[in-house]
N, C-alpha and C positions, 0 to 999 in steps of 0.2 A: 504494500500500500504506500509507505514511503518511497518516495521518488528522489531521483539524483539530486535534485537541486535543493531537499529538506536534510538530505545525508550531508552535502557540502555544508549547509547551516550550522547543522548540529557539531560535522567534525572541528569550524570554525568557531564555535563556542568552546570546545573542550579545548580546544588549543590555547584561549585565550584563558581560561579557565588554570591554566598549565602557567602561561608566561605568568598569572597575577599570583599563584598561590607558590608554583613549582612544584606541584603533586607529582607523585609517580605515574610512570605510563601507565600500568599495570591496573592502578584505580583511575584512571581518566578513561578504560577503554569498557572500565566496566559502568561509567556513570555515565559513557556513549550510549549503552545497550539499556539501560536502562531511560536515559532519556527519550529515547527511540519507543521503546514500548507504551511509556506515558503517552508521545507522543500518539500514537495509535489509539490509546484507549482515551484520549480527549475526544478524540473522532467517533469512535464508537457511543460514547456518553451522548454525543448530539444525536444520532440516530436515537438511541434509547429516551432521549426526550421528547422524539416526534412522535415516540413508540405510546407511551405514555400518556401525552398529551390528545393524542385518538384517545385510546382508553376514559380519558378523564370526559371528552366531550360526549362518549357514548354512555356513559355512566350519565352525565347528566341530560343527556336528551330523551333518557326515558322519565325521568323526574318533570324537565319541563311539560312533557308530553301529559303524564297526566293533570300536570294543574291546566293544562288547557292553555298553554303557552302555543300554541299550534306556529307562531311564524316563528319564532325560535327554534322550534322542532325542527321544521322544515329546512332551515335555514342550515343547521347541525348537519344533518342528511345531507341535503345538498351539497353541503361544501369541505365537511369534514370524512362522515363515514361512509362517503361514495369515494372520498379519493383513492385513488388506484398505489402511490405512494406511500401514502398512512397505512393502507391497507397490507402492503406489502410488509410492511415493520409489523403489521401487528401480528402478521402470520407467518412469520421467518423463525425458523425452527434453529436458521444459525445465530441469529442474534441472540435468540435466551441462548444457547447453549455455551456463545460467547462471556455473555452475564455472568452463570454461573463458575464459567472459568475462574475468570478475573474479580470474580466475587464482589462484580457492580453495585453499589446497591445505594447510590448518591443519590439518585432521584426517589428510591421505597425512604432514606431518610429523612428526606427534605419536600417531603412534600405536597407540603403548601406551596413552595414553588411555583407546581405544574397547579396547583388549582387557582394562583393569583394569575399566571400567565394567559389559562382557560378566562374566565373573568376580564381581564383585558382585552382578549382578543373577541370575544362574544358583545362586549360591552363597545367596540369601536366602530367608527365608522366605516373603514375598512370592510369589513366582515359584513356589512349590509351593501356595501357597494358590487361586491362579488357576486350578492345573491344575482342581479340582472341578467350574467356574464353565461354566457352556456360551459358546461360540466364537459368539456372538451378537456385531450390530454395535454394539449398546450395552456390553457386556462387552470389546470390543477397543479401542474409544474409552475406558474408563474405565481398561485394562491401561497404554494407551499414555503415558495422563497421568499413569497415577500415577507409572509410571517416571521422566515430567518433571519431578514435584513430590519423589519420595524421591531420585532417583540426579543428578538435574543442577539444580535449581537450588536446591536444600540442600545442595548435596556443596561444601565449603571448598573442595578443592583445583583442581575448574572451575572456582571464583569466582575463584582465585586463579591459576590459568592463564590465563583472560579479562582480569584487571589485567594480566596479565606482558604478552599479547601485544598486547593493543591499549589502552590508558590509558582512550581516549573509551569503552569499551564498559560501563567499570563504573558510569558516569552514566548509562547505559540501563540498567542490568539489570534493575532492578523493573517497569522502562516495556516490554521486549520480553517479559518473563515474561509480565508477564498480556498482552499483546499475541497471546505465540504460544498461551498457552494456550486463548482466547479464538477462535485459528484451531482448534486441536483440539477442543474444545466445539460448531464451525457445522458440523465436517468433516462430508460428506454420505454419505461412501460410493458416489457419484454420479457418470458422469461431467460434474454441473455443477464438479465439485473441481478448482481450478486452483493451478500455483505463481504466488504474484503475480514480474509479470515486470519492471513499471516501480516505481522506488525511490517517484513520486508517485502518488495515484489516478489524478490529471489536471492539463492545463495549468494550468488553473487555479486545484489548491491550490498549486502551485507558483507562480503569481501571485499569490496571497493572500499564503505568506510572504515574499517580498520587498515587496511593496507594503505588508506590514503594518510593519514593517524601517524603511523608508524614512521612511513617515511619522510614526514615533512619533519620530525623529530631527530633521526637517523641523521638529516641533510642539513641539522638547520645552521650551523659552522660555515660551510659551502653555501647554502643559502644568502646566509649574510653576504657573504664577501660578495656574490654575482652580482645583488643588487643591491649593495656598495658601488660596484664600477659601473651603474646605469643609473643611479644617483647621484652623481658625484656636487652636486649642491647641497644636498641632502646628504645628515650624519642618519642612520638607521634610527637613531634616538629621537630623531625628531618627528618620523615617521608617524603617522600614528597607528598603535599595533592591530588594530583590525587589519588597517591596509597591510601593511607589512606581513601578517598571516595569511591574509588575501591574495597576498603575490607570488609568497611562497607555495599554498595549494596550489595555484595555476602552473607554478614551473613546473611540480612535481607533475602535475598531468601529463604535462607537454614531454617530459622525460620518462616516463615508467610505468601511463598509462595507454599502450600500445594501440587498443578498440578504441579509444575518446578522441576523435577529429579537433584539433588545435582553437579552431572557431568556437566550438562548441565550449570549450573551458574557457577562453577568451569569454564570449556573451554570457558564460555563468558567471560568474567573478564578479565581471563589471556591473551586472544586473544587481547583486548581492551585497555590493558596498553602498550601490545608490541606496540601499532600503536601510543597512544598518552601521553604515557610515556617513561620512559628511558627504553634502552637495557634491564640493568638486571628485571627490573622490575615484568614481568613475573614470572620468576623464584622466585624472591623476594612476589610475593604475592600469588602465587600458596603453597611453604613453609606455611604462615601462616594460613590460610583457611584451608589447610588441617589440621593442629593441632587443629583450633579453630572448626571445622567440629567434630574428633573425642571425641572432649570434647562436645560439643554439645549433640550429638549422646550421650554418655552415661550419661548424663543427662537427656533423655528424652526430648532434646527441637528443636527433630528435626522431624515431625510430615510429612509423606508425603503419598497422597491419591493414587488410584491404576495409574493411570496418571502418578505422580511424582514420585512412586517407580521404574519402568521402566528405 
């Protein structure tokens, strides 16, 4: 489920994590693997909240139903427990089984939560504006996000709930947002639709970040010194260490990761300092890379398989 560009994140936290404390590799590779799983089971918790929050509205649309609430009723039915999405969570046999795993149970303790959020969303404009709209799966894809984008990841008091319960999760937030949003936008309506089950795609992005880890560690003597002489206005000290961590993952791609095409780790990097570095940043480390790239290159020490030349 994590993807390359959340692994580069993450191995550039641990790194940095490294330079401020100087931990050992050893527990920096395991507070990788563990940050990685949080990271997953944040993702899964939002599912489990859409899961839930169906639940909570069909629980109460039999209540309003018999006081004779009839356009509330309808309104429930209509918009909630016909969606095809909601629907899917509420009958996915991998998501409890997931729960259980991981021994979920944020939302069975909190929740008032899911019955304030219910309440909000019943109570808004919104949610009457919808009733018009036809029960199409474009129009239930679009209900479902908006919900995601007005009641949960603009709402203070989830954000502020998510700090209380887990610390690490508010250094994802913006990263799982568009992450699950992003799941919401491919949803198919199909059964090609799956919950992802394992925290990595595959063995091997989980090979990548530690190997990526290791090496920037391994190199980082040599490291210095390369872009030292592509610096040379600039002492390393002055760098600032994101960037400078940021520079050095990129060489090591361009050196030791044979299948990653040079472009590819060039517009990650620079994409990734824009979001958790300064302004010029970008620009500032895209310059070096490129010059330490061309001296690499004719040196011979840029070595890339049919995959990576692409």
């Amino acid at each position: 489920m994590i993807n390359r560009r959340h692994l580069r994140i993450k191995v550039m936290q641990i790194l940095y994590s490294h330079h401020a404390a100087n931990s050992k590799p050893k527990e920096l590779l395991k507070i990788l693997e563990e940050r990685s799983l949080k990271f997953y089971l944040f993702f899964i918790t939002y599912l489990l909240l859409f899961r839930d929050l169906k639940t909570e509205f069909s629980v109460k649309e039999k209540i309003v139903s018999k006081k004779n609430f009839n356009n509330n009723s309808k309104l429930i039915r209509h918009l909630v427990l016909k969606n095809q999405f909601l629907s899917f969570l509420s009958k996915s046999k991998t998501l409890e089984k997931i729960k259980i795993k991981y021994n979920i149970r944020i939302w069975d303790e909190n929740h008032h939560l899911i019955e304030r959020l219910f309440k909000k969303i019943l109570e808004s404009k919104f949610f009457n504006e919808f009733s018009n709209k036809e029960n199409s799966i474009d129009e239930q894809r679009v209900f479902v996000i908006s919900i995601f984008k007005k009641y949960i990841i603009n709402d203070d008091s989830i954000y502020q709930f998510f700090e209380d319960t887990e610390l690490g999760w508010v250094d994802d937030f913006p990263l799982i947002n568009s992450l699950f949003l992003n799941y919401l936008k491919l949803f198919t309506f199909t059964k090609a639709d799956k919950i992802p089950i394992k925290v990595y795609g595959d063995k091997e992005d989980k090979e990548y970040a530690n190997k990526l880890f290791k090496i920037v560690l391994q190199n980082d003597d040599e490291l210095n010194t390369l872009i030292e002489k592509f610096t040379p206005d600039w002492e390393n000290e002055r760098i600032a260490n994101l960037d400078l961590i940021t520079i050095k993952m990129c060489i090591c791609e361009f050196m030791y990761f044979p299948s990653i095409p040079v472009r590819v780790s060039m517009n990650e990097y620079v994409e990734i300092s824009k979001d958790y570095s300064s302004p010029e940043s970008g620009k500032f480390i895209n310059g070096v890379v490129n010059n330490i790239l061309k001296d690499l290159t004719n040196k011979n020490l840029v070595e890339k398989n049919e995959r990576g030349s692409q």
